[in-house]
C-alpha positions in Angstrom: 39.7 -1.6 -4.5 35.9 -3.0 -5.3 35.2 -1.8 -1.5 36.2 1.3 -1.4 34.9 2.3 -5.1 31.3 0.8 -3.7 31.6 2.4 -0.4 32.0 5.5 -2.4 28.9 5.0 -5.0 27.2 4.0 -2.3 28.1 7.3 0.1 26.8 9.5 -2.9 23.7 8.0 -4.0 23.1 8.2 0.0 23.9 12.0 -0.5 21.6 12.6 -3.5 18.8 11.0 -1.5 19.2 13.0 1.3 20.3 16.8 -0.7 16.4 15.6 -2.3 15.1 15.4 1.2 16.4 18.7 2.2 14.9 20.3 -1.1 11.8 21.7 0.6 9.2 19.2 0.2 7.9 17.6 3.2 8.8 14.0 3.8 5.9 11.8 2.9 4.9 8.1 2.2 2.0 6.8 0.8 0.2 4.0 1.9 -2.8 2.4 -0.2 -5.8 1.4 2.1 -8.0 -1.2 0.3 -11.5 -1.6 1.4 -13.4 -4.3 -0.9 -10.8 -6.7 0.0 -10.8 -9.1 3.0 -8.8 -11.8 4.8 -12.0 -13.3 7.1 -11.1 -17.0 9.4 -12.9 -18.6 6.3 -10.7 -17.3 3.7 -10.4 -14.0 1.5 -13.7 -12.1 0.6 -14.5 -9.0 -2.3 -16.7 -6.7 -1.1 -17.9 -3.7 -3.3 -16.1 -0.8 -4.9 -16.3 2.4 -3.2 -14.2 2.5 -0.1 -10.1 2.7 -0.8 -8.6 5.5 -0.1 -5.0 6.7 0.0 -3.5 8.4 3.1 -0.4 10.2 3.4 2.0 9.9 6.2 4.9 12.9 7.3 7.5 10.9 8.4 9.4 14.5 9.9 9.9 12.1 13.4 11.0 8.9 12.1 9.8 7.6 14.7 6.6 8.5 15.1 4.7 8.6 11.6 1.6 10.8 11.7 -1.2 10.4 9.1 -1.6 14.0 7.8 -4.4 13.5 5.0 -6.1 10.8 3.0 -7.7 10.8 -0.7 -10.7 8.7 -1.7 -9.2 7.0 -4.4 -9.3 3.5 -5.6 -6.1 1.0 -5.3 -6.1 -2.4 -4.4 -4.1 -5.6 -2.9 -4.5 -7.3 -5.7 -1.5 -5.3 -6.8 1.9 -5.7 -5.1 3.1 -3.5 -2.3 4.9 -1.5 -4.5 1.8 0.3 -6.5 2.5 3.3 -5.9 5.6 5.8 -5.3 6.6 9.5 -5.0 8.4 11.7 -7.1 12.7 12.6 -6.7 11.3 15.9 -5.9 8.5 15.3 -3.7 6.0 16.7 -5.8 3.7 14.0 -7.3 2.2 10.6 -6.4 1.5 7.8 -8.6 -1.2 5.3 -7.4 -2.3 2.7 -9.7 -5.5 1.2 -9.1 -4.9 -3.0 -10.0 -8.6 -4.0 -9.8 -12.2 -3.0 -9.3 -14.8 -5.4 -8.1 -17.8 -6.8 -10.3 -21.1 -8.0 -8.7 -22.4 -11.4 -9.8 -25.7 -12.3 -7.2 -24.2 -11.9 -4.3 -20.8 -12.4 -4.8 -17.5 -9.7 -5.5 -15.3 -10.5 -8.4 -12.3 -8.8 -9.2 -11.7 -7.0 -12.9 -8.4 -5.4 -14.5 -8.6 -1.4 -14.0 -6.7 0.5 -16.0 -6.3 3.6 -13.9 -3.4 5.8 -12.5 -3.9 8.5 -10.2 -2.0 11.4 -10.2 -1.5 13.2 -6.8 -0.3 17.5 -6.6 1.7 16.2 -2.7 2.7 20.5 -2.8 -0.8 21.3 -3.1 -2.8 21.7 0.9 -4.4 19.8 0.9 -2.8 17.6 -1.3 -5.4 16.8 -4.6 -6.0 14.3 -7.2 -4.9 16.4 -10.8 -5.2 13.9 -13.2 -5.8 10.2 -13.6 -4.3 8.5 -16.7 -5.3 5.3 -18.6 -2.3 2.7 -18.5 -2.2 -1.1 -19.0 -4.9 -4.0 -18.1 -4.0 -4.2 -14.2 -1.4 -2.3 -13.5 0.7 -3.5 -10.4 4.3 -2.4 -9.7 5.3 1.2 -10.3 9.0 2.7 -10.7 9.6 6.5 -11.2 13.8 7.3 -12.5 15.8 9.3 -10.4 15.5 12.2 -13.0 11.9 12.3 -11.9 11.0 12.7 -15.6 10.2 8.8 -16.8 7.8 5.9 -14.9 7.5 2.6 -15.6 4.2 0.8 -14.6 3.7 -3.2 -14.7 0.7 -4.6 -16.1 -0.2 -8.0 -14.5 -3.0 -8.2 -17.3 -1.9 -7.1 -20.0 1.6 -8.7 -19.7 3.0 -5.7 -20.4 4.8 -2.1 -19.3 3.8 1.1 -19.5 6.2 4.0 -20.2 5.1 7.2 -19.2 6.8 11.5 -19.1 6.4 13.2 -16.1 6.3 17.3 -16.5 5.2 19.2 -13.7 2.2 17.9 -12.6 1.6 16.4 -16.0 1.6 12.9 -16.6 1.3 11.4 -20.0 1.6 7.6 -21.7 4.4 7.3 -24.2 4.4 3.6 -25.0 3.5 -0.2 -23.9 5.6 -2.8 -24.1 4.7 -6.4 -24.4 7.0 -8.1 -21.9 4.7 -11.8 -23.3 4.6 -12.3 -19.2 2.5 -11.0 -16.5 4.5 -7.6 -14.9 3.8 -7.7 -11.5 6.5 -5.2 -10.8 9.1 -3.2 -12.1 12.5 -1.1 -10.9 15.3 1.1 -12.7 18.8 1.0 -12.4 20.2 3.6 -11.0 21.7 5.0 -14.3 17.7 4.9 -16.0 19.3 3.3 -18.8 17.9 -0.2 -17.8 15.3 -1.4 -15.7 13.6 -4.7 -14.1 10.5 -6.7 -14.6 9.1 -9.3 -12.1 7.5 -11.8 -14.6 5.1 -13.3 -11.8 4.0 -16.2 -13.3 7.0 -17.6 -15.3 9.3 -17.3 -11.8 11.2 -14.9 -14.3 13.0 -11.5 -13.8 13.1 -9.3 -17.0 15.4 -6.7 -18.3 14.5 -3.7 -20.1 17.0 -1.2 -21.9 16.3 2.2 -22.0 17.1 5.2 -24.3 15.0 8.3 -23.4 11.8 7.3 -23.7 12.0 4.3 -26.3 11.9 1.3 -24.3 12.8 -2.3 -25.1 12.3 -5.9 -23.5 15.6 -7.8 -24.1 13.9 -11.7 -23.5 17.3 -12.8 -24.1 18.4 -11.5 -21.1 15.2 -13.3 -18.5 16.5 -14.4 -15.6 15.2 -17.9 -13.4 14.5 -16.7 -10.0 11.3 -17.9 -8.3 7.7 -19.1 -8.5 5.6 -16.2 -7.7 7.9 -13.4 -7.8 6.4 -10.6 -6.6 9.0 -8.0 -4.9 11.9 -6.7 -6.5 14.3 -3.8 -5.5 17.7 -2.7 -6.9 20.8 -0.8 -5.0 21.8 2.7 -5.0 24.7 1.8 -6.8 23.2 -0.7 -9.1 25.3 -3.9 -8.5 22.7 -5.9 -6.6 18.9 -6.8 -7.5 16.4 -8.5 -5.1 13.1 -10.3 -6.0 10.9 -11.6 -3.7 9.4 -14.8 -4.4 6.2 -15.7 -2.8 6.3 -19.7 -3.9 3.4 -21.4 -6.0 0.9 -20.7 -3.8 0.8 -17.6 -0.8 0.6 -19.1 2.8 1.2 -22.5 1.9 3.2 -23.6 4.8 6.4 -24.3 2.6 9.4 -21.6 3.0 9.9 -19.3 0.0 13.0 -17.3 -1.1 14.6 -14.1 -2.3 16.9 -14.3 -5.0 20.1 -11.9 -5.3 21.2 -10.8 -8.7 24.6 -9.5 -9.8 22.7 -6.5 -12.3 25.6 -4.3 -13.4 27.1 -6.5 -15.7 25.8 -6.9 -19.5 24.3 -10.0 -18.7 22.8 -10.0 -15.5 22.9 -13.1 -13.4 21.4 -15.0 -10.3 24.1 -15.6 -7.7 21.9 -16.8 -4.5 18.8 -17.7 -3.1 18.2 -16.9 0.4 15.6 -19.3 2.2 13.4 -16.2 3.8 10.0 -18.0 5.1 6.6 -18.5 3.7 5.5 -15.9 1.5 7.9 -13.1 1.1 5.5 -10.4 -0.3 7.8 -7.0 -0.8 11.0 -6.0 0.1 12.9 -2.5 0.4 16.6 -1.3 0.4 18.0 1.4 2.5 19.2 4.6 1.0 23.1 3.7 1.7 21.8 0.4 0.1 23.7 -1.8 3.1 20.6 -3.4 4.2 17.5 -4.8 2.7 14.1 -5.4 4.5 11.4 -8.3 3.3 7.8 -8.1 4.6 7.0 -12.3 5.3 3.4 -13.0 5.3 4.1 -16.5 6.7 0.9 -17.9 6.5 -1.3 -15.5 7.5 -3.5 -14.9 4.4 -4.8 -18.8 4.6 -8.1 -19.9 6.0 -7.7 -20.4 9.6 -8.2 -23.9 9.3 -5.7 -24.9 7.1 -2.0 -26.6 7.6 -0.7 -23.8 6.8 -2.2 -20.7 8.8 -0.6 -18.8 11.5 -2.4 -15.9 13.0 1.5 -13.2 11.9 3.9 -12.1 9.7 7.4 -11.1 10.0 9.8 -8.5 8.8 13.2 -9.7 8.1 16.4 -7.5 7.7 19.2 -8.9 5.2 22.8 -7.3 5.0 24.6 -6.2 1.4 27.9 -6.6 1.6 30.2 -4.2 -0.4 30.5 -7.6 -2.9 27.2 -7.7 -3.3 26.8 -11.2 -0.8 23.5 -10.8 1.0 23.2 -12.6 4.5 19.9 -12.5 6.5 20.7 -11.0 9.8 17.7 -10.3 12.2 14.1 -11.1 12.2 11.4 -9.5 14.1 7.5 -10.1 14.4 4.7 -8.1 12.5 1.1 -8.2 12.1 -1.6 -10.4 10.3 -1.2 -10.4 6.2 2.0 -8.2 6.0 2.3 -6.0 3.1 4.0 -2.9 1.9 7.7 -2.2 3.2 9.7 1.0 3.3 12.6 2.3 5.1 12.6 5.6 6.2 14.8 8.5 4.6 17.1 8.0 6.7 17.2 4.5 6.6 17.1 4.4 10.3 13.4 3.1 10.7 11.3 0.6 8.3 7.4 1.0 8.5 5.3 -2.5 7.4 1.8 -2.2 6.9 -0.2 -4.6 9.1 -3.1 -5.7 6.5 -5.4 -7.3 8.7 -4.8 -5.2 11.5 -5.1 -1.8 9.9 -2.0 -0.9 11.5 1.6 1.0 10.6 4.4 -1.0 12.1 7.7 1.1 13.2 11.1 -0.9 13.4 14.5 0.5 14.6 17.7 -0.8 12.3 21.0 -0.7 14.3 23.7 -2.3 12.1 22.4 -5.6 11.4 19.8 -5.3 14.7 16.3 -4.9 13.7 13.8 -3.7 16.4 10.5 -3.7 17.0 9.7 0.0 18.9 6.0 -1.1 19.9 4.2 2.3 18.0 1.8 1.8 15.4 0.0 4.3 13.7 -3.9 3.2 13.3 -5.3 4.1 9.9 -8.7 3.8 8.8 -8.2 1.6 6.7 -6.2 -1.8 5.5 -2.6 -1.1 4.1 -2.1 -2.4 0.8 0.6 -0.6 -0.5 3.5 1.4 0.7 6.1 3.6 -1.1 8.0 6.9 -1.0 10.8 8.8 -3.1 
């Protein structure tokens, strides 16, 4: 009976996604290219403000992703992958920018911004609108499947921001002090809770929801991992995924991603997969069968150290209908891995190669993940990547 009720749940939500696709707006991703931050043989490097931009990809043949436009905008790496994301309807982008860079003698440090960018996608070309003051480095961005609330995670200001979207108008409702740093956040599908990755207290945090009023039930934290950084949640709701990137990125040691049974009134932990070093973000397909996990391994390190190598990987994990996850296939990427999405289909999953400036395109066949060779060059280093 629980099968065929999920395989149900599961066969609309996959539905709804794809009656959104087939709305009329054109189907896009965003990718945040940072360019004051570097990963050089001696280590990483800050470089002056100035030079990010945001590019925007039609994914129409899966495929074969074409960059269509970019925005001068700042974003940054020092937020997770997930700092940005599209609108239900296709019509806005949100892009927070995490950090700016400060100049002391020679040397780049990196400062909380407080900035979210506000992108008109129907416009041509598509235009910045408005940007809008949130929390002290805001990180991980979530947008409801009504298309109407977003939740941004404040690394900073150990807190989340709730926001209204209208239109093309974006306004701040609330904060809420989560007392840990918010390097991420994700609804349920239902918008009547939501998820915090606590990033340094290894802790995943619940939030309830009731229209715009927002609460943080500490109660209800979770233990997951040191570092979490990731964190996803099915089409149907039952299963949560954090990615846990360890004590310290590109260390050598293997980190995890921790499955959470999240439909019940107490959400609990239920597994730790053993995923390699430095899982940085993850993404679940539309039908939610299948997760993906962008692995940095341990190529953000100084080349000299134990624990360098030169790539990344992307691993695939299957969701069973009980909500057991297994990892299934594994397949090589690029240097410094970051953002991960699936395509709308869930057919393809595009990685941004940091350090090579490169658009990875991998083919998912059951539990098969393939490399297809094609990148897309982009002109500049991909942070970030998120779509509806």
């Amino acid at each position: 009976m629980r099968r065929t009720l999920t395989n149900a749940v599961r066969a609309i939500a996959l539905l709804v996604v794809t009656s959104a696709s087939a709305a009329g707006a054109p189907p896009f991703i965003l990718v945040g290219l940072d360019g004051k931050t570097f990963f050089d043989p001696a280590g990483g490097r800050n470089g002056p403000n100035g030079h990010d931009s945001v590019g925007i990809l039609d994914v129409s043949d899966e495929a074969r992703p074409r960059l269509v436009h970019t925005l001068p905008l700042d974003n940054s790496v020092y937020g997770p992958p997930t700092n940005l994301g599209i609108t239900p309807n296709g019509r806005l982008g949100l892009v927070a920018s995490s950090v700016l860079m400060r100049q002391e003698g020679t040397a780049w440090y990196a400062q909380p911004d407080d900035r979210l960018h506000v992108i008109d996608l129907a416009a041509v070309p598509p235009r910045l609108v408005e940007t809008v003051k949130v929390g002290r480095q805001p990180s991980g961005i979530a947008i409801d499947r009504s298309g109407g609330l977003a939740l941004v995670a404040n690394r900073e200001g150990r807190s989340v921001t709730v926001l209204t979207i209208a239109g093309t108008t974006v306004r701040t409702v609330a904060t809420i002090d989560v007392g840990d740093e918010a390097a991420a956040v994700a609804f349920a599908p239902d918008g009547r809770r939501a998820f915090v990755a606590k990033n340094k207290a290894a802790k995943l945090g619940v939030l309830s929801i009731d229209g715009t009023q927002v609460r943080s039930e500490t109660r209800l934290d979770l233990p997951v991992g040191p570092g979490v950084y990731g964190l996803a949640v099915t089409p149907d709701g039952a299963v949560a995924l954090t990615a846990n990137t360890g004590p310290e990125p590109s260390d050598g040691h293997a980190d995890t991603v921790s499955v959470i049974r999240a439909d019940g009134t107490r959400p609990v932990v239920i597994d730790h997969l053993g995923i390699g070093d430095t899982p940085e973000a993850l993404a679940i397909a539309p039908d939610g069968r299948h997760a993906a996990v962008s692995v940095v391994r341990g190529a953000s390190a100084p080349h000299g150290s134990p624990g360098y190598t030169p790539n990344g990987a992307v691993a695939l994990l299957s969701i069973a209908p009980d909500g057991q996850v297994r990892r299934v296939a594994e397949a090589p990427a690029g240097a410094v891995t970051q953002g991960i999405v699936f395509s709308p289909s869930g057919d393809y999953v595009y990685v941004g190669n940091y350090v090579d400036r490169t658009l990875g395109v991998y083919r998912v066949v059951g539990d098969t993940l393939t490399d297809t060779g094609h990148r897309v060059t982009l002109p500049g280093q991909p942070a970030s990547l998120g779509g509806r």
